[in-house]
PyMOL commands that place a pseudoatom at each C-alpha (Angstrom):
pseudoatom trace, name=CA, resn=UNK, resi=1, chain=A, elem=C, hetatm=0, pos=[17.368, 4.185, -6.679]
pseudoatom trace, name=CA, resn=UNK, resi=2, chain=A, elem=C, hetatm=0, pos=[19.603, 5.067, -4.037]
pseudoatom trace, name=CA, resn=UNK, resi=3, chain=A, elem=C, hetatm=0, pos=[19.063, 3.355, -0.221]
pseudoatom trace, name=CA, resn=UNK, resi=4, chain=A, elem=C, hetatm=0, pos=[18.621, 7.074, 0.762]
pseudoatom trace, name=CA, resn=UNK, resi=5, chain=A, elem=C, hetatm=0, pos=[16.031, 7.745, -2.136]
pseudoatom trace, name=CA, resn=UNK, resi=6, chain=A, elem=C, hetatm=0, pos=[13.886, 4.568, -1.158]
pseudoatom trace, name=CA, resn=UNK, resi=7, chain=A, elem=C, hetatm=0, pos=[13.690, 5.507, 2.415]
pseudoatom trace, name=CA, resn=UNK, resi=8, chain=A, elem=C, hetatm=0, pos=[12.252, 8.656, 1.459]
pseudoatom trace, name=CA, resn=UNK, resi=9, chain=A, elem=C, hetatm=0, pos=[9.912, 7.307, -0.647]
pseudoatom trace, name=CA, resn=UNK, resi=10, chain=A, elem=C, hetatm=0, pos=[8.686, 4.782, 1.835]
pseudoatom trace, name=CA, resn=UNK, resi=11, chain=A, elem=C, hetatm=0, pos=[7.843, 7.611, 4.110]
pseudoatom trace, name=CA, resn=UNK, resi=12, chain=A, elem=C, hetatm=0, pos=[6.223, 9.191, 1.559]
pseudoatom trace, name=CA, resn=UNK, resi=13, chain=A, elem=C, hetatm=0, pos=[3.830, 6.348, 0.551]
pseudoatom trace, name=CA, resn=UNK, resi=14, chain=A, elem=C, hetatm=0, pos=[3.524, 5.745, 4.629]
pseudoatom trace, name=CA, resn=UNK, resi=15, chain=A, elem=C, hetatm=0, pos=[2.186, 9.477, 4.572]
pseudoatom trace, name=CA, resn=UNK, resi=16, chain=A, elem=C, hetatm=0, pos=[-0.484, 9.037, 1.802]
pseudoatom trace, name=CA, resn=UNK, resi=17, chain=A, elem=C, hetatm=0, pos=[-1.679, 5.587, 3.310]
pseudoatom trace, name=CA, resn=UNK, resi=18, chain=A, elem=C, hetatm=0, pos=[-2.242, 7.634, 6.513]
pseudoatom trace, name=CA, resn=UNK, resi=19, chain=A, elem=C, hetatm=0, pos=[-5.265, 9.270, 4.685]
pseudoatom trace, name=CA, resn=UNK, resi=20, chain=A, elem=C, hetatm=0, pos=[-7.153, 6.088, 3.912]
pseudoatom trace, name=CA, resn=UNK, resi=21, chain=A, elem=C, hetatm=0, pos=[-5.824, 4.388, 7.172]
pseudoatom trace, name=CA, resn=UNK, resi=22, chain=A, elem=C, hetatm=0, pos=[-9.040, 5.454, 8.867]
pseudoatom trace, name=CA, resn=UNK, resi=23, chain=A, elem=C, hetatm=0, pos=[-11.673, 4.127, 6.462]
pseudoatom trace, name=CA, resn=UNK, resi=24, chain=A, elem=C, hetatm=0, pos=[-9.689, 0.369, 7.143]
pseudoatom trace, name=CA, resn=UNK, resi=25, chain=A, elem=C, hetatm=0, pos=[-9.749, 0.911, 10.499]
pseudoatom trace, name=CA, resn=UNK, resi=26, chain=A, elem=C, hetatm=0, pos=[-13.143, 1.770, 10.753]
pseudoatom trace, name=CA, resn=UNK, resi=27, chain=A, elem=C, hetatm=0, pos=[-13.654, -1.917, 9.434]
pseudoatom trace, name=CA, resn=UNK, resi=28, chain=A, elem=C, hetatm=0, pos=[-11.564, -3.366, 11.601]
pseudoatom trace, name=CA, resn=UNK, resi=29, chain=A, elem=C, hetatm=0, pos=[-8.403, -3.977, 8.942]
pseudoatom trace, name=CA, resn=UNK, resi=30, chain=A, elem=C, hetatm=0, pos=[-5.298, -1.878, 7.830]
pseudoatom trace, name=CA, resn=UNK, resi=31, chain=A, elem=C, hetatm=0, pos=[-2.368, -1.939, 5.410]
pseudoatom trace, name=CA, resn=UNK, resi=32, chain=A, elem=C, hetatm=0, pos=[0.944, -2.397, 5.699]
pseudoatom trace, name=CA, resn=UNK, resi=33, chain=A, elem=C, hetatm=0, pos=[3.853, -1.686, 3.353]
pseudoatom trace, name=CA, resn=UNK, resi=34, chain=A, elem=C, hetatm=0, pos=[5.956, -4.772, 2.539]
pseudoatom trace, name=CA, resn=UNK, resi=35, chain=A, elem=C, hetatm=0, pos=[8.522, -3.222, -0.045]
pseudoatom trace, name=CA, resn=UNK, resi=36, chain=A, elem=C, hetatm=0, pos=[9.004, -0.579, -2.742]
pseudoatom trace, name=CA, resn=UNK, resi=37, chain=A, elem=C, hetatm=0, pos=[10.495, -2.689, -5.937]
pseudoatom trace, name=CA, resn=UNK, resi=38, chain=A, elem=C, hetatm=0, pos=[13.059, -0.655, -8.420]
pseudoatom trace, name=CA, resn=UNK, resi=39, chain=A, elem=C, hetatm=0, pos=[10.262, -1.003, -11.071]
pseudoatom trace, name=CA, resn=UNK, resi=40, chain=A, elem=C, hetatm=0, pos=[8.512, 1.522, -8.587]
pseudoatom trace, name=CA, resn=UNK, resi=41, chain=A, elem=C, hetatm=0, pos=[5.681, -1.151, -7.283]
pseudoatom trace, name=CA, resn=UNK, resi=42, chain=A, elem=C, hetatm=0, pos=[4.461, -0.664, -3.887]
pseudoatom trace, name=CA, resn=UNK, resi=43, chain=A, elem=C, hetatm=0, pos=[3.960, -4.221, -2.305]
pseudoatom trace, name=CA, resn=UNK, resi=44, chain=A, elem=C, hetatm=0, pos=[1.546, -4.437, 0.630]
pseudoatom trace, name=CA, resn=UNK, resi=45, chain=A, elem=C, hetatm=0, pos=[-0.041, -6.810, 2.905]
pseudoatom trace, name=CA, resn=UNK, resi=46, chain=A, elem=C, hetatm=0, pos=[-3.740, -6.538, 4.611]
pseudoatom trace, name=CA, resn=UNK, resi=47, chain=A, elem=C, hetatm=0, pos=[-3.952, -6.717, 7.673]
pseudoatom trace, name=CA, resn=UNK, resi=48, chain=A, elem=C, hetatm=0, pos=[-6.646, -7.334, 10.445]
pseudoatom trace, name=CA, resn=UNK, resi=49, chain=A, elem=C, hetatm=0, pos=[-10.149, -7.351, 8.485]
pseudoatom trace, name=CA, resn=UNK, resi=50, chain=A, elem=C, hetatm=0, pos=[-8.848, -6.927, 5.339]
pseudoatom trace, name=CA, resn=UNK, resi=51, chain=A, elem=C, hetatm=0, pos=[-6.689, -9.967, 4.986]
pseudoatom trace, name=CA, resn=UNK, resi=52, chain=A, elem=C, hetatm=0, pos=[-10.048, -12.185, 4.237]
pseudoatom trace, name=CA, resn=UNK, resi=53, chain=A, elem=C, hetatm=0, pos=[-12.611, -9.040, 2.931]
pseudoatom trace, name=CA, resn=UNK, resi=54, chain=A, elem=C, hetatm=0, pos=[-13.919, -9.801, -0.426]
pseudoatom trace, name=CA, resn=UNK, resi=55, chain=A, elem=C, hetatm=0, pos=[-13.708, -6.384, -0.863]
pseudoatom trace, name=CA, resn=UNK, resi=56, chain=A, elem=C, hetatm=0, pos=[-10.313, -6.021, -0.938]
pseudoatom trace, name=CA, resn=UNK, resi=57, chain=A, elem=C, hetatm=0, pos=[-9.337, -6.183, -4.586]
pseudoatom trace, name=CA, resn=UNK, resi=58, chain=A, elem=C, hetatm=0, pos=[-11.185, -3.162, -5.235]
pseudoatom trace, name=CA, resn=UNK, resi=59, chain=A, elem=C, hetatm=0, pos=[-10.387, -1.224, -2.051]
pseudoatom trace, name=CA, resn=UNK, resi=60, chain=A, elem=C, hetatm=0, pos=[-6.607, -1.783, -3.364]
pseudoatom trace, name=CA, resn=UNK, resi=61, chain=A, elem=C, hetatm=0, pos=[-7.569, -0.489, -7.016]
pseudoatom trace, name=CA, resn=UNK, resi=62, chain=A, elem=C, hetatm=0, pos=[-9.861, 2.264, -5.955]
pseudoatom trace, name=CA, resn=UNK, resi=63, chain=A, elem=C, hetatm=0, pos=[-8.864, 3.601, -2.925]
pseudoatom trace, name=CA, resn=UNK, resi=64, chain=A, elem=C, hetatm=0, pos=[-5.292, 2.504, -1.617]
pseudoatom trace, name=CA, resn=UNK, resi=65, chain=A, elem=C, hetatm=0, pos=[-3.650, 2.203, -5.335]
pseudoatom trace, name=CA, resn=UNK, resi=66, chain=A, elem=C, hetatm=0, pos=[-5.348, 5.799, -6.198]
pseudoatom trace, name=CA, resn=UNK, resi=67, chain=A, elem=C, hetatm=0, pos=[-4.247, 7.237, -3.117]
pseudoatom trace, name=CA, resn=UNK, resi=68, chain=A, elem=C, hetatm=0, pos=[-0.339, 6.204, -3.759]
pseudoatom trace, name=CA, resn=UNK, resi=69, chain=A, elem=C, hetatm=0, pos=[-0.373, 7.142, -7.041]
pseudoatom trace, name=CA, resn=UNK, resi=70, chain=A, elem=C, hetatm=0, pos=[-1.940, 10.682, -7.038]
pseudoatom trace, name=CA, resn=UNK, resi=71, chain=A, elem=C, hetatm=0, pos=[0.545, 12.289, -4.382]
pseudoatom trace, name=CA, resn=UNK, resi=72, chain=A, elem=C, hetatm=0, pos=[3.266, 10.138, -5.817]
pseudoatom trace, name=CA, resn=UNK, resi=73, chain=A, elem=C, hetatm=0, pos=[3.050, 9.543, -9.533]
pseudoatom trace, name=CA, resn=UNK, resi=74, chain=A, elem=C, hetatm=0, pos=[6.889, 8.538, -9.709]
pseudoatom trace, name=CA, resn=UNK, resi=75, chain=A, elem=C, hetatm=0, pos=[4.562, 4.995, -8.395]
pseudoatom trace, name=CA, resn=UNK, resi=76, chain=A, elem=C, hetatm=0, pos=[3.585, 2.696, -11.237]
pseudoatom trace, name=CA, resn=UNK, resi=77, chain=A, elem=C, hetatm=0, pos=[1.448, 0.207, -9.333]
pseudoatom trace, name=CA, resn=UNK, resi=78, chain=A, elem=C, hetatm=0, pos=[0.235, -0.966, -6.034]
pseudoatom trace, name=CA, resn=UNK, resi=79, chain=A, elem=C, hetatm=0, pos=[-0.248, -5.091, -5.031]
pseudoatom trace, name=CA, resn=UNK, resi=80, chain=A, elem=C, hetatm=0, pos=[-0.998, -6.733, -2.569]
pseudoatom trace, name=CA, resn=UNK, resi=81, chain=A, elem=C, hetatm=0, pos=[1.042, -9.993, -0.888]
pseudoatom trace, name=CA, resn=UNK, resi=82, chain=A, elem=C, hetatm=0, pos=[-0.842, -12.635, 0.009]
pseudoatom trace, name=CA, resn=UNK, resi=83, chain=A, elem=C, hetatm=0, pos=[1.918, -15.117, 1.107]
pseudoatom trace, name=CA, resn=UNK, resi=84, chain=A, elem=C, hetatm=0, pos=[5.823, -13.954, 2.198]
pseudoatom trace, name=CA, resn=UNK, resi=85, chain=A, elem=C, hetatm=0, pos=[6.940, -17.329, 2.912]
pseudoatom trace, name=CA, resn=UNK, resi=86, chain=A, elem=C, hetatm=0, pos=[6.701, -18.528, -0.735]
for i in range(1, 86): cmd.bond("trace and resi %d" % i, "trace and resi %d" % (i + 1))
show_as sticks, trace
zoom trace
């Protein structure tokens, strides 16, 4: 994928993580997109609340990871990184 291509992208899944922004927020956490691999992963870190929520597996695999995927199939999965210095 082209520079170009993943930029659009990018905004793309910034878009569809706008509509489940507000159910994060209204627990005090967010999300925040890390990088878009060329195997079509979205990789994301928690933020706020959601960094430490036990929760958070399945709020990726239900609700952020759905989200992605249904307005942009081209997506395989969605993770979440825990630790960018290692």
């Amino acid at each position: 994928m082209t520079e170009q291509e993943k930029e659009v992208l990018l905004h793309q899944i910034e878009l569809a993580l706008d509509d489940i922004r507000p159910h994060l927020e209204v627990d005090g956490g967010d999300v925040a997109v890390v990088d878009l691999t060329d195997e079509m992963t979205v990789r994301v870190k928690w933020l706020g609340a959601c960094e430490n929520c036990s929760m958070s597996a399945m709020t990726m695999k239900a609700g952020v990871e759905q989200v992605v995927k249904n307005r942009l199939p081209q997506i395989l999965a969605v993770e979440a990184v825990h630790d960018l210095h290692g």
